[in-house]
C-alpha positions as CSV (number, residue, x, y, z in Angstrom):
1,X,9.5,-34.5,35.1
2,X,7.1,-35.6,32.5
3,X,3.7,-36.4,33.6
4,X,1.1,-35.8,31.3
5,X,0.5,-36.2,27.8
6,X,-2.4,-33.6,25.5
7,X,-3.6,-34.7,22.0
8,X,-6.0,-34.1,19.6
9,X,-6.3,-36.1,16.1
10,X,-8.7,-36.3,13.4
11,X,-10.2,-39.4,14.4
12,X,-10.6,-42.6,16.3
13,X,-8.1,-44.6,13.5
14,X,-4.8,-41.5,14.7
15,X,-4.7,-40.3,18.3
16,X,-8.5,-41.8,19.5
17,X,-11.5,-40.8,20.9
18,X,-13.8,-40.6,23.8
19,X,-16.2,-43.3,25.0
20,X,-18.9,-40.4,26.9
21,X,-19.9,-37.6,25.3
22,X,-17.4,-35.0,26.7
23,X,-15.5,-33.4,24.0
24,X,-12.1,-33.7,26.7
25,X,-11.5,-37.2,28.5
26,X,-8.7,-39.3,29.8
27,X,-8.7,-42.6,31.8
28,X,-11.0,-44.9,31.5
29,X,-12.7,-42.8,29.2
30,X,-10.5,-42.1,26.5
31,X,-10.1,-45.0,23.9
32,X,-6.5,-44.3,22.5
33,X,-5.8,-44.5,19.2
34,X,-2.8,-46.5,17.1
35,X,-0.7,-43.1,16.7
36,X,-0.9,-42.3,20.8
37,X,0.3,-46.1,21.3
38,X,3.2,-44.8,18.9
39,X,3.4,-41.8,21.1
40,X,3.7,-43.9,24.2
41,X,6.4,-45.8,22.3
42,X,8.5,-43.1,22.1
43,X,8.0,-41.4,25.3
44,X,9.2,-44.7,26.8
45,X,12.1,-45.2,24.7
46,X,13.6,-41.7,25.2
47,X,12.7,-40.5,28.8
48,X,15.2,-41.0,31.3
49,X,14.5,-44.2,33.2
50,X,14.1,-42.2,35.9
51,X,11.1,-40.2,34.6
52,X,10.1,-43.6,32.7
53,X,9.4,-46.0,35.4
54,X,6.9,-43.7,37.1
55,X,4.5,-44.3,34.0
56,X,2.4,-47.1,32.6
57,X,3.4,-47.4,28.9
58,X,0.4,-50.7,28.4
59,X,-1.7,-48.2,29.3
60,X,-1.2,-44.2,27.7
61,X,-4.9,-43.4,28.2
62,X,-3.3,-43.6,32.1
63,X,-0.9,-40.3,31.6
64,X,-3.1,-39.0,28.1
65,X,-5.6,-36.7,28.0
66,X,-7.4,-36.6,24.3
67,X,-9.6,-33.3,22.7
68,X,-11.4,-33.2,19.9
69,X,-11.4,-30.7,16.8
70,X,-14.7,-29.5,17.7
71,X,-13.5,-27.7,21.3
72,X,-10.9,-26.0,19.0
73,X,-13.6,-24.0,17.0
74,X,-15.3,-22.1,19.5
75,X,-11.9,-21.7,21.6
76,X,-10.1,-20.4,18.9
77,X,-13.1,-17.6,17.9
78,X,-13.2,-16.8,21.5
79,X,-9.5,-16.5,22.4
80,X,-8.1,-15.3,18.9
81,X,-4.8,-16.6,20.1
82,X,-3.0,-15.9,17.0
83,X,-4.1,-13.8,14.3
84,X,-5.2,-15.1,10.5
85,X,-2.9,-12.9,9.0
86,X,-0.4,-14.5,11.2
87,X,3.3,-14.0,9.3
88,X,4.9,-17.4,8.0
89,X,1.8,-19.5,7.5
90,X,0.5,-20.0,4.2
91,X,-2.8,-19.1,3.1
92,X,-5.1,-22.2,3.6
93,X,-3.4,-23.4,6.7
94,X,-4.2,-20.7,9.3
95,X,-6.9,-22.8,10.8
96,X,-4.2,-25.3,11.8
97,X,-2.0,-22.6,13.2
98,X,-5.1,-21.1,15.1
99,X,-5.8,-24.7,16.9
100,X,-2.8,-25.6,17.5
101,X,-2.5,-22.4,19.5
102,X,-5.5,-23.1,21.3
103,X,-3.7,-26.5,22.3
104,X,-0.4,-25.1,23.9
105,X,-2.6,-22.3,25.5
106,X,-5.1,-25.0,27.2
107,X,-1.6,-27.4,27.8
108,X,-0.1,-24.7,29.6
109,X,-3.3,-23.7,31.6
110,X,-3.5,-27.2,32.7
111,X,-0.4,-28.6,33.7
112,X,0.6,-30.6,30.6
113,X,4.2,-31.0,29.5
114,X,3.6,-32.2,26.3
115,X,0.9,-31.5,23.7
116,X,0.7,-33.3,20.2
117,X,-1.4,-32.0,17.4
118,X,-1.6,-34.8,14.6
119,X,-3.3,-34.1,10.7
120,X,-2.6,-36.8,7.7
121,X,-1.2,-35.0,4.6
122,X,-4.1,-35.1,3.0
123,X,-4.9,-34.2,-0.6
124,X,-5.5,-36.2,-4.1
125,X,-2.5,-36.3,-6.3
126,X,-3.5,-33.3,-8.1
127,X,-3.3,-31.6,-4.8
128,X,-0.2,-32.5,-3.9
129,X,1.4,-32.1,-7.0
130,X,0.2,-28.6,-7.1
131,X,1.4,-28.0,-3.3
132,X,4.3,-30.3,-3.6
133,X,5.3,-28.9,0.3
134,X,1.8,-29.6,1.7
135,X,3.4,-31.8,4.5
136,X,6.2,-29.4,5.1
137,X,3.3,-26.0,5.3
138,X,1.3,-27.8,7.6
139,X,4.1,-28.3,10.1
140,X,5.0,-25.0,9.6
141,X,1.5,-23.5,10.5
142,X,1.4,-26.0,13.4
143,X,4.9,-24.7,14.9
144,X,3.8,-21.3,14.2
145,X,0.8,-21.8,16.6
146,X,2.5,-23.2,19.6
147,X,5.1,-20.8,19.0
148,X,2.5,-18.1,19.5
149,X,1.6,-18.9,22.7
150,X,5.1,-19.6,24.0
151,X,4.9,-23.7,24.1
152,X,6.4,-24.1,20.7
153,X,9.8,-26.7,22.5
154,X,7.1,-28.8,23.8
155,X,4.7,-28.8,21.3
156,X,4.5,-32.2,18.7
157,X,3.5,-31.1,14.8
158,X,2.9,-34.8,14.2
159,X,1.9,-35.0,10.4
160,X,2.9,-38.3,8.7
161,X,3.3,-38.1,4.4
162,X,0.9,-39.1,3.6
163,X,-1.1,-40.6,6.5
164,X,-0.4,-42.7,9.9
165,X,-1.3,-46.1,8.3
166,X,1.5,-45.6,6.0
167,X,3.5,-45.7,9.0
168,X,2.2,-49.2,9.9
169,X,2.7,-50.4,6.4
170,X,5.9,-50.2,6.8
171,X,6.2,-53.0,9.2
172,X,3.4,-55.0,7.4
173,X,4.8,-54.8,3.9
174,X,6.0,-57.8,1.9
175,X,9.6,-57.0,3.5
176,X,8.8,-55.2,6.7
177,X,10.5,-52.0,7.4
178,X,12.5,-51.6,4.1
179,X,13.1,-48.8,1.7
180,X,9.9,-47.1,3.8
181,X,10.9,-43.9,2.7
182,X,9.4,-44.2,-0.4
183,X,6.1,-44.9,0.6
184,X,5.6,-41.2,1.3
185,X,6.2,-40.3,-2.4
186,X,4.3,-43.1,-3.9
187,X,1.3,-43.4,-1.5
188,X,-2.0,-41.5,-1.9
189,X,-3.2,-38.8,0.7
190,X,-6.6,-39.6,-1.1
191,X,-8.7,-42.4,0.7
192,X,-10.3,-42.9,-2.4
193,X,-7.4,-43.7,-5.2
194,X,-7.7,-47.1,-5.4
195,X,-4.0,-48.5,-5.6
196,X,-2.4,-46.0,-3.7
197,X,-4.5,-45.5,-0.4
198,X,-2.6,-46.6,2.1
199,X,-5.7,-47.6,4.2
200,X,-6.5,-50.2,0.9
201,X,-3.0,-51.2,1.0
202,X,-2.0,-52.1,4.5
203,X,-5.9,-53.4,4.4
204,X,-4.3,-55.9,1.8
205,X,-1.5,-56.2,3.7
206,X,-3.4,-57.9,6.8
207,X,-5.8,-59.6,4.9
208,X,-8.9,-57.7,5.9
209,X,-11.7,-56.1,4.8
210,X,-11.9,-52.8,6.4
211,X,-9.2,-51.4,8.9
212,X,-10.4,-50.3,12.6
213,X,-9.1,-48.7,15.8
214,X,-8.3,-51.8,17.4
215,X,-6.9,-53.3,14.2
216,X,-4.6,-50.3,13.6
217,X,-3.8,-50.6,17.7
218,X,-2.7,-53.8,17.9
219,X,-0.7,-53.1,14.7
220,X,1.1,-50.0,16.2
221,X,2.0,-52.5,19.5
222,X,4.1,-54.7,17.6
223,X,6.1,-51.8,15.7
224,X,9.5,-51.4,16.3
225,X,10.3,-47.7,16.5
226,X,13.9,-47.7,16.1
227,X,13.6,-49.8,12.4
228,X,11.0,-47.0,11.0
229,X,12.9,-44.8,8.8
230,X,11.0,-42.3,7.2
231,X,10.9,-38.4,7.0
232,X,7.6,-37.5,8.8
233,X,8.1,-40.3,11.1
234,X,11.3,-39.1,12.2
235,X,10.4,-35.8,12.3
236,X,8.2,-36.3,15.2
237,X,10.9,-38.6,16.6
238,X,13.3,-35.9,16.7
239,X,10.2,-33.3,18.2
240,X,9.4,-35.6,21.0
241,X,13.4,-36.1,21.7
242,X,13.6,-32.1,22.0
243,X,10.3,-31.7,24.2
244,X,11.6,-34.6,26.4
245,X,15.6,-33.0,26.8
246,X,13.5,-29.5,27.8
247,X,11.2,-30.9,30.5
248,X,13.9,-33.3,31.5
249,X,17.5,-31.5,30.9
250,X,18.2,-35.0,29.4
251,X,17.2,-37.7,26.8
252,X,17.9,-41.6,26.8
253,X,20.4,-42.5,23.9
């Protein structure tokens, strides 16, 4: 039965943060973020309703608990759960292999069925044209983490091409959820390129100035899962669909 949900993101606008000091929170104290209300979305979609009506979906910071990056570097230095010369992961990616250990080894200490390690595709369009598989690496590295410390069915590489607000953008474009797929070959991983950011463009899209976490939030409440059709987006669809037929034995059609 699925209980309890792990995450760590890069920042308050993906999977959240906390509203104390504490570098781990949940509850009350956790502020989630627009990706773990898209995480929430699919965990009640696919569980069985059996597992699914013993959670509050309104409320994920009820069954989430949220770390940040910062626990990672001294865990992973302490702990050196998976080595840097670690087989399969490309040079440049280790650290994300090394934390993402460090989350399936603190999931599994802790009683978590899930864990979800989320990281935009980032890079300027040099970048990615020189690493045209930066997306697919970084997944890679991630699943060669959790694999590492044995929690690699129930463990989420969640890494959207290029970032999570091209996710929303799908539903906000000019005709909401079509063609999406190529938004992850013609948006920008870079913040900073000025038509191609998809923080400027769904910005745009909404009609506002600058994006926020509850902006993006109450965006990600009114997306319709099942009409997003994109690669990195249904890659994690298919991960959590996995994770949920392992803890579960089954998964809601």
């Amino acid at each position: 039965m699925f209980e309890r949900l792990l995450v760590t993101g890069e920042g308050p606008t993906d999977m959240g943060c906390c509203k104390n000091q504490s570098e781990v929170c949940t509850g009350e104290d956790y502020q989630t973020g627009p990706v773990g209300i898209l995480m929430s979305k699919f965990l009640e979609r696919y569980l069985p309703e059996w597992n699914a009506e013993q959670l509050e979906f309104h409320n994920p910071e009820s069954f989430t608990t949220f770390i940040y990056r910062s626990w990672f570097d001294h865990l992973t230095k302490e702990k050196q759960l998976i080595r840097p010369s670690k087989k399969g992961v490309k040079k440049g990616f280790i650290e994300h292999a090394q934390r993402a250990a460090a989350l399936g080894d603190y999931a599994k200490l802790n009683a978590f069925q899930i864990a979800a390690y989320f990281h935009d595709t980032d890079g300027t369009r040099s970048e990615q044209r020189d690493d045209p598989h930066r997306r697919e690496n970084l997944v890679k590295a991630i699943n060669e983490g959790f694999r590492a410390v044995d929690f690699f069915e129930c463990g989420i590489a969640v890494v959207p091409k290029p970032t999570s607000e091209a996710w929303l953008l799908c539903m906000c474009k000019a005709v909401p959820y079509q063609h999406c797929n190529k938004l992850e070959d013609e948006l920008s991983g870079n913040d900073r390129s000025p038509q191609r950011a998809p923080k400027k463009l769904l910005a745009e899209a909404l009609n506002v100035e600058e994006l926020d976490r509850e902006i993006l939030c109450k965006i990600a409440r009114q997306v319709d899962i099942e009409r997003i059709d994109m690669n990195s987006f249904n890659a994690v669809r298919q991960s959590l669909r996995q994770a949920i037929k392992t803890i579960c034995g089954k998964v809601r059609d």
